[in-house]
C-alpha positions in Angstrom: 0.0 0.0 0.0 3.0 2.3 1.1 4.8 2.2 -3.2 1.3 3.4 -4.5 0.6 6.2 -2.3 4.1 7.2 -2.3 4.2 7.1 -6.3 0.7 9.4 -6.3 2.8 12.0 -4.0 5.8 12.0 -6.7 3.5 12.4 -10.2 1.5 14.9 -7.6 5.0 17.1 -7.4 5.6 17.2 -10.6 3.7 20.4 -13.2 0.5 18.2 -14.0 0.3 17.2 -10.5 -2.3 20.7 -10.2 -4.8 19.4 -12.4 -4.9 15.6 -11.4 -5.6 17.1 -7.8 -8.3 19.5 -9.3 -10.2 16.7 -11.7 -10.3 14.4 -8.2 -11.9 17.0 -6.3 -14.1 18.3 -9.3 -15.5 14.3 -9.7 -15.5 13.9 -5.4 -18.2 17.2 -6.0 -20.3 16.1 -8.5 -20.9 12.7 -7.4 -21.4 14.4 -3.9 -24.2 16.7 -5.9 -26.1 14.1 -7.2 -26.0 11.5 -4.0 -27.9 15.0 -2.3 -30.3 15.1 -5.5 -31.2 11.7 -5.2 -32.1 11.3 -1.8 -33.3 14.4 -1.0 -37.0 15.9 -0.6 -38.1 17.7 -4.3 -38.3 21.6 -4.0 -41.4 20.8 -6.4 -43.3 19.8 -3.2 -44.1 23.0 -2.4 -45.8 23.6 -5.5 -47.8 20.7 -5.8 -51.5 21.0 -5.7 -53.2 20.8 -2.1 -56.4 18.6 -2.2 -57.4 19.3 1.4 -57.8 22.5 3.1 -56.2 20.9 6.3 -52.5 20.8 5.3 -52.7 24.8 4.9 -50.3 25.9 7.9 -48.8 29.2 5.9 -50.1 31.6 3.1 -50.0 30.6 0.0 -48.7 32.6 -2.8 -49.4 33.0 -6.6 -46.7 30.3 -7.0 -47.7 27.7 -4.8 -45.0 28.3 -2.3 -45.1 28.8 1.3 -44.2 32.6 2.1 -42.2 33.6 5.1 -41.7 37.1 5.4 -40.6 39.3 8.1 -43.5 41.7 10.0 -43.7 45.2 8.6 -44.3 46.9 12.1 -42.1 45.6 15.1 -45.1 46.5 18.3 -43.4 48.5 20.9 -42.7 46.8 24.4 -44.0 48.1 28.1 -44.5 46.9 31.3 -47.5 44.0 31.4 -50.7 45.1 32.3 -51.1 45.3 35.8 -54.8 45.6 36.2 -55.6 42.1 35.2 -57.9 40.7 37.4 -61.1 38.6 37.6 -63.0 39.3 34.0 -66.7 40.7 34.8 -69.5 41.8 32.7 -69.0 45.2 31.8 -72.0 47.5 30.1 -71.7 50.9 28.6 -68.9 52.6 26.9 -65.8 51.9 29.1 -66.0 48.1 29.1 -63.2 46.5 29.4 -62.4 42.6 29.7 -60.0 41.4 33.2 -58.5 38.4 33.8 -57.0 36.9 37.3 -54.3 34.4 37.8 -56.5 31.8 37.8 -57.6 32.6 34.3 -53.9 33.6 33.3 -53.0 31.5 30.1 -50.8 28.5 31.6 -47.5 27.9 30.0 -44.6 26.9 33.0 -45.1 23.6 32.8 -44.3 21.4 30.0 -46.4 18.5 30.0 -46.2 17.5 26.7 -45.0 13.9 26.3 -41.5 13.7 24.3 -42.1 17.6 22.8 -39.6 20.7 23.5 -41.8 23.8 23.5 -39.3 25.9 21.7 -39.7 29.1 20.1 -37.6 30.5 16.8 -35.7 33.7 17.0 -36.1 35.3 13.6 -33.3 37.3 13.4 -30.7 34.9 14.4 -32.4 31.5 13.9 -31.8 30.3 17.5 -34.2 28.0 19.0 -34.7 28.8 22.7 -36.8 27.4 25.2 -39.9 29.4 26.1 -43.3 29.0 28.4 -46.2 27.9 26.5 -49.6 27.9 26.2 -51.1 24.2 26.6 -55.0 24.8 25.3 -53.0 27.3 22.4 -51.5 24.2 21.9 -54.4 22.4 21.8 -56.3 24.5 20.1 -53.9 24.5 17.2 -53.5 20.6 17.4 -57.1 20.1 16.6 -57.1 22.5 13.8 -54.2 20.8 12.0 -56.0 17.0 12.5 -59.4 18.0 12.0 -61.5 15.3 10.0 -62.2 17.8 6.7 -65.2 15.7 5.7 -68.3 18.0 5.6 -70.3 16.9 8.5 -67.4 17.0 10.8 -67.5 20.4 13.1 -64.5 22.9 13.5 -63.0 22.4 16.5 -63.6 18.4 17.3 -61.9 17.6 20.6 -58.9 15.4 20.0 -56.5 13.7 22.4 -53.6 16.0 21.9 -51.4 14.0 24.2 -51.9 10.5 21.9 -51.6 12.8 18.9 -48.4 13.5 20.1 -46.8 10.3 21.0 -48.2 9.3 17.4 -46.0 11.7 15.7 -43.0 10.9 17.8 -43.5 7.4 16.5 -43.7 9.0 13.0 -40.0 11.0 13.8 -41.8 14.0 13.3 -40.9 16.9 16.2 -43.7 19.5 17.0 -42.7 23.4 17.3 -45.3 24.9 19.7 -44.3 29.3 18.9 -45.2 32.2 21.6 -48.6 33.8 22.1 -51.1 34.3 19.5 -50.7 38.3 20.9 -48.2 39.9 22.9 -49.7 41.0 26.3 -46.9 43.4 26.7 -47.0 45.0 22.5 -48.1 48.4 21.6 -49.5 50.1 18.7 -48.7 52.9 17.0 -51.1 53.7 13.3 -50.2 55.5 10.6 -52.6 55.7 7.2 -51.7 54.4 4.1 -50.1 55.6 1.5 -51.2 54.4 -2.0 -52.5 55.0 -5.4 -55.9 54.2 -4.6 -56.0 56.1 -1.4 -59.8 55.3 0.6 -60.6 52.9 -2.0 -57.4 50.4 -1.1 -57.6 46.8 -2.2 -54.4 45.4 -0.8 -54.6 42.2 -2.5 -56.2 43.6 -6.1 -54.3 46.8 -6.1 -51.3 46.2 -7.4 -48.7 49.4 -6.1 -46.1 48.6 -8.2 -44.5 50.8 -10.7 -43.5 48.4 -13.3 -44.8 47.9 -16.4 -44.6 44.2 -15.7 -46.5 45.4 -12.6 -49.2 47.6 -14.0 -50.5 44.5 -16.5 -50.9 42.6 -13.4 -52.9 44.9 -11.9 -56.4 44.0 -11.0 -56.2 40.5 -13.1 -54.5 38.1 -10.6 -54.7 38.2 -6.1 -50.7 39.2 -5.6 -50.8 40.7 -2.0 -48.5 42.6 -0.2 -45.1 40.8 1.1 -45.9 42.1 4.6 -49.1 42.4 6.5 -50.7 45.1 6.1 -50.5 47.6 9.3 -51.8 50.7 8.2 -55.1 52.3 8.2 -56.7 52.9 5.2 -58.3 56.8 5.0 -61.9 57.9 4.8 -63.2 59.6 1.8 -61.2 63.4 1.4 -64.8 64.8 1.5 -66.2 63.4 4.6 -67.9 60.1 4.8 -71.6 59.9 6.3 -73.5 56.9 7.6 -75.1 54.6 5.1 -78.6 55.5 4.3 -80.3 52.7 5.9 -82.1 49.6 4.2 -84.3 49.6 2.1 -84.0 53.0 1.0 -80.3 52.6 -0.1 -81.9 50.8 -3.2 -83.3 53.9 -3.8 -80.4 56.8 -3.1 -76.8 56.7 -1.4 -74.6 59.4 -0.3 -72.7 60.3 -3.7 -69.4 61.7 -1.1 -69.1 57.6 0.5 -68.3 56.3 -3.2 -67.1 59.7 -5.1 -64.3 59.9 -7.6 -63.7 61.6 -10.7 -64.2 58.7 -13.4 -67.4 57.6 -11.2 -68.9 61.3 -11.9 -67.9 61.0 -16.1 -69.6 57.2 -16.1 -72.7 59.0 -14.4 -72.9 61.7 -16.7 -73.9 59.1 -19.3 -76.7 56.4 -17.8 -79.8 56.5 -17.0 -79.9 53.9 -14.4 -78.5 56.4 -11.7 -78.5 60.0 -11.0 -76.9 62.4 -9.5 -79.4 64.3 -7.2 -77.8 66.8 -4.8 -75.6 65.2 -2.4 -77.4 61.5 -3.8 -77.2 59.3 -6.0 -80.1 58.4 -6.9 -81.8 54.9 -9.3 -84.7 54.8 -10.8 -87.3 51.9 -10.1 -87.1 49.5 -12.8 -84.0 51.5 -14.8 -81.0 49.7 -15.6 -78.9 49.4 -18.9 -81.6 47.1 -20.4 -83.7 49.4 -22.9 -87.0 47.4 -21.8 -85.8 47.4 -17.8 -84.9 44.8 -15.7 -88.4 43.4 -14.7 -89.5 43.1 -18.2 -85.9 41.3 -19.0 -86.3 38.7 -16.2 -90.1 38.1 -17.3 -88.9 37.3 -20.8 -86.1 34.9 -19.3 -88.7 33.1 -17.0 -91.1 32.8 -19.8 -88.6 31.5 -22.3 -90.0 29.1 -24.6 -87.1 26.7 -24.1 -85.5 24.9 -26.8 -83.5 21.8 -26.3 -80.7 21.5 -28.1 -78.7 18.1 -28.0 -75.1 18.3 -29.4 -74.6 14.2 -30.7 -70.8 13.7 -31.1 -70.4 11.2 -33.6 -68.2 10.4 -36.9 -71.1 13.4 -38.9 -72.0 15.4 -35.9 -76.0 16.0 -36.2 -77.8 18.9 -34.0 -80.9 17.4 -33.1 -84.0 20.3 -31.8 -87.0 19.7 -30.0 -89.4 22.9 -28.9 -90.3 21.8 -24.8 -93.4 20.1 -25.8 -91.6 17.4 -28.2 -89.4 16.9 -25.4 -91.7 16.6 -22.8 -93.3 13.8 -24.9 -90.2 12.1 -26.0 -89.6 12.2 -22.3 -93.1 10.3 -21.6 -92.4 7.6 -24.0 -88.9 7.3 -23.7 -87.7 5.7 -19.7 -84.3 6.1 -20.4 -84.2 9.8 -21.6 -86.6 10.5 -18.4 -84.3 9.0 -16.4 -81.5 11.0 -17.8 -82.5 14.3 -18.1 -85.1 16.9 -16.9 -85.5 20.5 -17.8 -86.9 22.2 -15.1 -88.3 25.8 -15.8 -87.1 28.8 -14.0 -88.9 30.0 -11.6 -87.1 32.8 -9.0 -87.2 32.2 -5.4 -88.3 28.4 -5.6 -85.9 26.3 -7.2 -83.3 29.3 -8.1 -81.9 30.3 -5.1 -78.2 31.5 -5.0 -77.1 33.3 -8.5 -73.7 34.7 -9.3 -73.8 37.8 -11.4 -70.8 38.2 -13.4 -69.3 41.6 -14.0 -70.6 44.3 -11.8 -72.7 46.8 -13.6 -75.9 48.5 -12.2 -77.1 46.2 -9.8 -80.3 45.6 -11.0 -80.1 41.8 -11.6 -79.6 41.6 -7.6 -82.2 44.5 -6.7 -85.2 43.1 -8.7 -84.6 39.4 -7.3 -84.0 40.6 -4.0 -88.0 41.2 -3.6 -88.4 37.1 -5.0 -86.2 35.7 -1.8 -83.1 35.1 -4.6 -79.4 35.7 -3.5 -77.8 37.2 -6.2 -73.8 37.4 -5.1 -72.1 40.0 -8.0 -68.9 39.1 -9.0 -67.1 43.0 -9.5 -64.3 43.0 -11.6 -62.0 45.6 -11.0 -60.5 48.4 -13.2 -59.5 51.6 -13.1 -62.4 53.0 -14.5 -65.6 53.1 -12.0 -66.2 50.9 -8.7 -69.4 49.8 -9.3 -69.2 47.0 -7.2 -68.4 49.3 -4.1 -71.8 51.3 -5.1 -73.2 47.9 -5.1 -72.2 47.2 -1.5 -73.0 50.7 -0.9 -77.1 50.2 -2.0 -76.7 47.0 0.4 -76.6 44.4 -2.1 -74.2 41.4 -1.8 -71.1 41.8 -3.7 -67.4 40.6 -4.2 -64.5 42.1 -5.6 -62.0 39.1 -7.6 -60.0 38.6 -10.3 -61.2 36.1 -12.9 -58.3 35.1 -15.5 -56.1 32.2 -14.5 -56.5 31.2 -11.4 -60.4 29.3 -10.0 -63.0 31.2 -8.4 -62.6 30.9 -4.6 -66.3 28.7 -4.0 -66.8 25.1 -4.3 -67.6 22.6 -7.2 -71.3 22.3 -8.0 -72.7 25.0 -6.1 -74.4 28.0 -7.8 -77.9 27.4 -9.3 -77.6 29.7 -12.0 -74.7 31.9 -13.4 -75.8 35.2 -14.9 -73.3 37.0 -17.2 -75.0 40.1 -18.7 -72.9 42.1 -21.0 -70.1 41.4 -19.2 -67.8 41.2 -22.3 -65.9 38.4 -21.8 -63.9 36.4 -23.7 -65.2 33.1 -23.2 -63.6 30.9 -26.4 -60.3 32.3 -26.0 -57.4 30.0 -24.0 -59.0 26.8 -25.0 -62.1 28.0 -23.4 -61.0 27.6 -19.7 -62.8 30.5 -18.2 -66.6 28.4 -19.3 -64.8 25.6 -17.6 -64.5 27.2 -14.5 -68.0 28.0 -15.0 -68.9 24.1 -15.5 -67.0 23.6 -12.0 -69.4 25.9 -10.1 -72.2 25.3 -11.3 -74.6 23.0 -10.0 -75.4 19.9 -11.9 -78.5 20.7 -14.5 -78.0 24.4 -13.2 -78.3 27.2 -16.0 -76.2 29.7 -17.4 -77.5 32.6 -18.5 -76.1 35.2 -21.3 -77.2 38.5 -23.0 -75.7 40.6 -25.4 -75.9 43.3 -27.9 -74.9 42.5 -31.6 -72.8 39.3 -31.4 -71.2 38.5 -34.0 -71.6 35.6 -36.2 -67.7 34.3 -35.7 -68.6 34.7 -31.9 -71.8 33.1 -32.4 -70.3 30.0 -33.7 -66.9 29.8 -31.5 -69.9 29.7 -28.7 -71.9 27.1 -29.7 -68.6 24.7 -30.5 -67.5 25.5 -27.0 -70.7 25.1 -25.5 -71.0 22.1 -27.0 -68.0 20.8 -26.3 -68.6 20.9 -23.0 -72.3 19.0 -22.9 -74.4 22.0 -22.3 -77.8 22.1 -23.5 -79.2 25.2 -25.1 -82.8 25.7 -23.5 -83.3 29.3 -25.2 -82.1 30.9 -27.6 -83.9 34.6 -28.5 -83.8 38.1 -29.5 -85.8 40.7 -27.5 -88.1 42.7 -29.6 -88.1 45.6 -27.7 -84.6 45.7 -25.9 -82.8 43.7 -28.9 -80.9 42.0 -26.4 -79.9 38.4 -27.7 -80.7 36.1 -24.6 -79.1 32.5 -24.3 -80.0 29.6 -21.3 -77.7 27.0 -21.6 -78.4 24.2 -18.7 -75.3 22.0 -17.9 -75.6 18.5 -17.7 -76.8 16.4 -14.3 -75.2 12.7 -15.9 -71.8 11.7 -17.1 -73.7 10.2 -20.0 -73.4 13.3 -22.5 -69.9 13.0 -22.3 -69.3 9.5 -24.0 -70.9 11.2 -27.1 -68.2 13.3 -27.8 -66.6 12.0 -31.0 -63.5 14.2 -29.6 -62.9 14.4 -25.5 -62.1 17.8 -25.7 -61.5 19.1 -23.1 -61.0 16.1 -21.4 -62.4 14.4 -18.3 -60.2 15.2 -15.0 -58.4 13.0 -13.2 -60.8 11.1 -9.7 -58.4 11.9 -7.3 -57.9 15.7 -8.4 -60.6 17.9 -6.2 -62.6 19.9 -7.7 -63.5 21.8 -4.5 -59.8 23.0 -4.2 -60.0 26.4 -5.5 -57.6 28.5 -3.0 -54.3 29.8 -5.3 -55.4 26.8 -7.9 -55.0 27.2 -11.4 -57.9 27.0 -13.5 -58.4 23.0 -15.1 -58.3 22.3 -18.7 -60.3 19.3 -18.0 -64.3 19.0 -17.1 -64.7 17.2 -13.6 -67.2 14.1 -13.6 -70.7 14.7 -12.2 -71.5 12.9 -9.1 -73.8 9.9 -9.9 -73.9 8.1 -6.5 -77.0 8.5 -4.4 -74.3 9.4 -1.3 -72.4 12.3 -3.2 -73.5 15.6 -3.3 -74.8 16.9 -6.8 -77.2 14.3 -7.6 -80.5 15.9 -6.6 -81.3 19.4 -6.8 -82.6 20.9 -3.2 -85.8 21.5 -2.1 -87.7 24.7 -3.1 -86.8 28.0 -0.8 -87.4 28.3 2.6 -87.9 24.4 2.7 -84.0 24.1 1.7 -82.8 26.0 4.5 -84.0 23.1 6.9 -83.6 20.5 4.6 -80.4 18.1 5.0 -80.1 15.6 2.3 -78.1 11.9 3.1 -74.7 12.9 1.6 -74.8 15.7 4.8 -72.8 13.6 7.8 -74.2 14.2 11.4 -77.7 15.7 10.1 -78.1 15.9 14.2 -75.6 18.4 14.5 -76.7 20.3 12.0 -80.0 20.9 13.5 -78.3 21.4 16.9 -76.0 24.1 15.7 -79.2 25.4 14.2 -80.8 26.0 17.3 -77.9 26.9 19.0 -77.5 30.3 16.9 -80.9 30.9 16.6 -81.2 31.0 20.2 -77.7 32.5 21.0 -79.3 35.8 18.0 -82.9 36.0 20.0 -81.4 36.1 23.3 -78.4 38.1 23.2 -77.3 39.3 19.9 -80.7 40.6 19.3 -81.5 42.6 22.4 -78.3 42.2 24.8 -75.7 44.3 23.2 -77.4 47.8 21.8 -77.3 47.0 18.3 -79.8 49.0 16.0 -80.5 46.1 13.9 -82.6 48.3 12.0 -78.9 50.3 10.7 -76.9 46.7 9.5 -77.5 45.6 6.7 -74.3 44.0 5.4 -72.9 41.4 7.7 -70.0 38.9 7.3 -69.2 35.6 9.5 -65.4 35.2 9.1 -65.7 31.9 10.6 -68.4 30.1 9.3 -69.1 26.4 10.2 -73.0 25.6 8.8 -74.2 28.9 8.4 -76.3 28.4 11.4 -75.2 31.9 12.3 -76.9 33.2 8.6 -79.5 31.3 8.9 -80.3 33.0 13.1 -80.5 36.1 11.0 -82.7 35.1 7.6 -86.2 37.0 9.3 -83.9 40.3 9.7 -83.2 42.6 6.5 -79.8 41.5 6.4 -77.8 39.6 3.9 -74.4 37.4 5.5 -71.4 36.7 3.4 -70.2 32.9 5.2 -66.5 32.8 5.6 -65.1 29.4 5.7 -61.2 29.5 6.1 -59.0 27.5 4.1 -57.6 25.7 7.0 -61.0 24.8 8.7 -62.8 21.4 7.5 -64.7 22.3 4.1 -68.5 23.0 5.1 -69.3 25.9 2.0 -70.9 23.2 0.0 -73.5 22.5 2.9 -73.9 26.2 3.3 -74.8 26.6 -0.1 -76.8 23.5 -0.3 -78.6 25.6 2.6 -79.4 28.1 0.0 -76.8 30.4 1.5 -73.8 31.8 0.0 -70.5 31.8 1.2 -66.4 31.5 0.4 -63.4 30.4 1.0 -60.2 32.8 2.4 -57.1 33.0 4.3 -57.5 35.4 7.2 -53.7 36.1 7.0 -54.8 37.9 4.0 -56.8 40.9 3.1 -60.6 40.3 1.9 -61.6 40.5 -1.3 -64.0 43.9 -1.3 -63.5 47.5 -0.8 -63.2 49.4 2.3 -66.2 49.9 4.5 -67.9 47.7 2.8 -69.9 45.7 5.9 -71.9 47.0 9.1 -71.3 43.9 11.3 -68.5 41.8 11.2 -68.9 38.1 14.0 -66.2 35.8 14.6 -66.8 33.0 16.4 -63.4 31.6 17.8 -62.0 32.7 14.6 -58.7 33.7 16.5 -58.0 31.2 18.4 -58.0 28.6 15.8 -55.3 30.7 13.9 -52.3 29.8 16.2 -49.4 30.4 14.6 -50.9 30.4 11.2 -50.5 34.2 10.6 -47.1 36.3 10.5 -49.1 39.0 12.5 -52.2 38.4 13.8 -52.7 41.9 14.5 -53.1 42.1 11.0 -56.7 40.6 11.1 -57.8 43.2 13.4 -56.4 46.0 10.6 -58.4 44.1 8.1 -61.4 44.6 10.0 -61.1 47.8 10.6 -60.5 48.2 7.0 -64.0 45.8 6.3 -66.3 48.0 8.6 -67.7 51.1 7.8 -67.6 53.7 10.2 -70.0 53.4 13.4 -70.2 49.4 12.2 -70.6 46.8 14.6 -68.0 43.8 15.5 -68.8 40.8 17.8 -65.9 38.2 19.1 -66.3 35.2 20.8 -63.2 33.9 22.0 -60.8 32.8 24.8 -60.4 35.1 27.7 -56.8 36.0 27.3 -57.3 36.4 23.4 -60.1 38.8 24.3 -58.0 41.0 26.7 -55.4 41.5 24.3 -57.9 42.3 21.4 -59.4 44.7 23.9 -56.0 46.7 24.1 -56.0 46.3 20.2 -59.1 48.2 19.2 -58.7 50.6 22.1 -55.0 51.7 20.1 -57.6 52.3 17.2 -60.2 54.2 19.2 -62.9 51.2 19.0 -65.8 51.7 21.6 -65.8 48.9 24.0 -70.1 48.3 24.4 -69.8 45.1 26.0 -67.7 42.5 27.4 -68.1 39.1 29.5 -66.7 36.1 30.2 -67.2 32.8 32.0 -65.4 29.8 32.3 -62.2 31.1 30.3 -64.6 31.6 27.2 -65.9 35.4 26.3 -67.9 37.6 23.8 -66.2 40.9 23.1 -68.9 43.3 21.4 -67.2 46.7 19.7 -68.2 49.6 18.0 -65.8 51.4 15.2 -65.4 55.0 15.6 -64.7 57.9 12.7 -60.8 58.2 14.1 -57.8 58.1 11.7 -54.5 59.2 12.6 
């Protein structure tokens, strides 16, 4: 061994020696390199589609990967609170939630089987050993395991212990982080400073300079890098409280939704008016020559026309008028079996509509009076904010970009899609935006288009798409006296349609991808199949309205605690919300529940003139189909991002528990608090049910922003926080 090594030293000497040392190390690397490619985890992990809400434990970004930036505002420290004592019911302005050490969250003691509670120092990456909070803990355990099948409640009590020791056995180590709030932080505000100034998006309005930038704006979410901490401003020329419901379908105050393009666009319509300091609409006006009642009379009177699409080596359209069919569907079992067109009838069987492409409102005020939710679908520009004079009028509205990425509502749940002049594109990109459009829609649901002057290339690129996807086309007209060209397509309720298509395209998606993810997903090239089992949800359209609200069909798990939770709100609304807190229920009109379960707290609320917008977060189990099955309407979102709408866009704002279950989800859960501030109008109403100790640091929160305290209480380490927004801005 000692002449070869020795031999290697000599050659190594000599004025080659250099490279043969450089080649050895250069080989020693690479094979190093691609030992550590094969048997490490994929970077493409992070990007891979998520099938279950449940996995969620950061924000997502546009690119699929987990984000981890650094808080924008460091909160200032002082001395802890020394007046924390025993937490009593406190009416009247002054308020204010106490705790004792009794009710002091516990922490010193590490129970935990196997588990260092450690927490990471994020400027020096140090791990240190801290006190922690054991029902945080729990709280957050729970979350993360949570059954996400949709009878299975938020919040199921779980062993957290056995959970634990489970893991251990798995080699996976759990990092329990500090306090969902600092008891010891400060706040200091400051407004924000952007382009659209009181009309701030954070999400939708993209601040960048760029020209890559300014394309982006307002056609894909991209929000901030940090949370937002800054207040966003009232309008320059004073903002007034909302005219109340349900004379804001009549007139608003022109100053809460003024700017300059908004003044041009009114210049020219006769749908709205500017009267003094209102604006003012017209009973029955809207961009429709004929008006809106006479529009929606000539879509529920439609003399449908069924138009079956037969894929084969000639493809043959075969037309029947609605009597032929009702015949051929007497004679024929199979066809019966297969296929039904119901007619249209507002308020019974259509119940929930998305309007696409905010214009006047009109769709949404007319069917208001028939007991239909019409949910409008703005989509932002920089020309007028018609969406926000939506919200303004009290109507239920969202503001969202529609271009590559799905629609944040589950698969199969709208009854009808409306899309009136909306101008869009709908062949173009292989068609994917009517795709996304078969997703949401319910099985045999409709789709309803108008326009002015189509042409004939449009015409036909329409029907080949339409048809490529196994719609039906019930209607197909021309207004006499508004010369609007109507369409009703109705998309199919079988699977059946689809095996006659001499060309699957676009094709069928994969079983195992979910169409109900729709958080940061791309939109599919591929039609999902319709659910044919008695069990799955989509085979049966519900019950007329009301009877739907109470109805729970057999693919609903634990129907039992769906009536309980029923009762439970409706009786929590009668007896406290109602009467208990000071609430002018006769000024609220717009109301969100960020943390939705059933919609039990929606439904508490159906006999006031309210509408709810259902919040279920991304990270909770998936109940938005039941809610809309309820004949409610709802969506999903990330708290640790801003909302989809403009500011002041919602008198009331509940959240049931909705901090607590966001342990150490959010890079700042202040943050939320600034997004509700930036949700409620002025003088709006917010009601918290929470933990004690997340209570008494909320309490210090909305005190730093000038929020009335009208009522607090707590028992048994639970509490309701109920607050009032004031007109301050730094």
């Amino acid at each position: 061994m000692g002449l070869p090594i020795a031999r290697f030293g000599r050659q190594a000497k000599r004025s080659y020696g250099f490279f043969i040392k450089f080649a050895s190390v250069a080989v020693l690397g690479l094979c190093f390199v691609f030992v550590w490619y094969m048997f490490s985890p994929s970077a493409s992990s992070l990007t891979s589609q998520r099938s279950t809400f449940g996995e969620m434990a950061e924000p997502i970004s546009e690119r699929g990967q987990i984000r981890k930036s650094k808080p924008s505002v460091v909160p200032i420290q002082n001395k802890p609170d020394s007046n924390w004592g025993k937490m009593e019911e406190k009416k009247g302005v002054n308020g204010s939630l106490k705790l004792d050490d009794v009710d002091r969250p516990k922490g010193n003691k590490k129970e935990e089987k196997g588990v260092k509670i450690v927490k990471v120092d994020s400027e020096n990456g140090k791990e240190s050993e801290v006190e922690g909070e054991s029902e945080e803990g729990k709280e957050e355990e729970k979350e993360e395991e949570e059954n996400t099948n949709n009878g299975d409640l938020v919040g199921t009590e779980v062993d957290v212990d056995e959970d634990i020791e489970i893991k251990a056995k798995r080699g996976k180590k759990r990092k329990f982080k500090g306090p969902l709030f600092d008891p010891k932080a400060e706040y200091g505000w400051k407004m924000c400073s952007t382009r659209s100034k009181h009309n701030y998006i954070p999400c939708i309005d993209i601040e960048a300079t760029s020209k890559r930038m300014k394309s982006y704006r307002h056609h894909e979410r991209s929000c901030p890098k940090n949370p937002l901490m800054c207040l966003v401003p009232l309008p320059l020329e004073g903002y007034r409280t909302p005219v109340s419901w349900p004379e804001s379908k009549e007139k608003i105050w022109y100053k809460n939704v003024a700017h300059p393009k908004l003044a041009q666009y009114v210049k020219t319509q006769n749908w709205v008016v500017e009267s003094g300091e209102y604006l003012t609409f017209p009973q029955n006006q809207s961009e429709l020559t004929s008006g809106i009642a006479h529009y929606l009379e000539s879509i529920e009177e439609a003399p449908f026309v069924f138009v079956r699409f037969v894929y084969r080596p000639t493809s043959s359209i075969v037309i029947h008028s609605k009597g032929q069919l009702q015949e051929k569907f007497a004679k024929n079992e199979k066809l019966r079996n297969t296929l039904t067109v119901p007619d249209i009838e507002w308020g019974k069987n259509i119940r929930t509509i998305l309007d696409i492409g905010c214009i006047d409102s009109s769709l949404g005020a007319f069917l208001s009076d028939k007991n239909v939710f019409t949910l409008t679908l703005g989509l932002k520009d920089d020309l007028v904010d018609l969406a926000q004079v939506a919200l303004e009028r009290g109507f239920p509205a969202i503001v969202s970009p529609f271009g590559t990425r799905k629609l944040p509502f589950p698969s199969g749940t709208f009854d009808t899609i409306h899309c009136g002049e909306c101008q869009i594109h709908w062949q173009s990109n292989g068609g994917k935006l009517l795709i996304e459009m078969n997703r949401i829609l319910r099985p045999a649901g409709y789709l309803i288009m108008s326009s002015k002057h189509d042409s004939i290339e449009d015409d036909e690129a329409m029907s080949k798409l339409t048809a490529s996807v196994g719609w039906n086309v019930l209607a197909h007209k021309t207004d006499d006296v508004s010369d609007i060209g109507i369409r009703i397509y109705q998309k199919p309720e079988s699977n059946e349609i689809y095996a006659l298509r001499r060309k699957q395209v676009p094709p069928m998606c994969n079983d195992n991808e979910n169409a109900d993810a729709a958080w940061y997903v791309p939109i599919s090239s591929c039609l999902h199949r319709i659910p044919s089992a008695i069990e799955e949800r989509g085979t049966e359209w519900p019950e007329e309205w009301p009877k739907r609200l109470q109805t729970f069909p057999d693919w609903m798990n634990n129907r039992d605690k769906l009536v309980s939770d029923t009762e439970h709100w409706k009786s929590i609304f009668e007896k406290s919300y109602l009467t208990g807190m000071g609430i002018n229920w006769s000024t609220i009109r717009n109301v969100m529940d960020m943390h939705a379960i059933y919609g039990s707290f929606a439904a508490a609320l159906l006999q006031e003139k309210v509408w709810v917008m259902n919040v279920v977060p991304v990270y909770a189990a998936d109940t938005l189909p039941i809610i809309f099955e309820r004949g409610l309407v709802g969506i999903y979102h990330d708290w640790c991002e801003p909302f989809g709408t403009y500011p002041r866009s919602y008198d009331l704002l509940h959240a049931d528990h909705l901090f607590s279950r966001l342990k150490n989800r959010c890079k700042q859960a202040v943050s939320i608090v600034v997004e509700m501030d930036r949700l409620l109008r002025p003088g709006g109403w917010a009601i918290i049910r929470d933990k004690g100790h997340i209570l008494k640091s909320l309490e210090t929160i909305f005190k730093s922003l000038h929020w009335e305290i009208r009522m607090a209480f707590v028992q048994d380490k639970e509490g309701i926080l109920c607050v009032q927004k004031t007109n301050w801005r730094p």
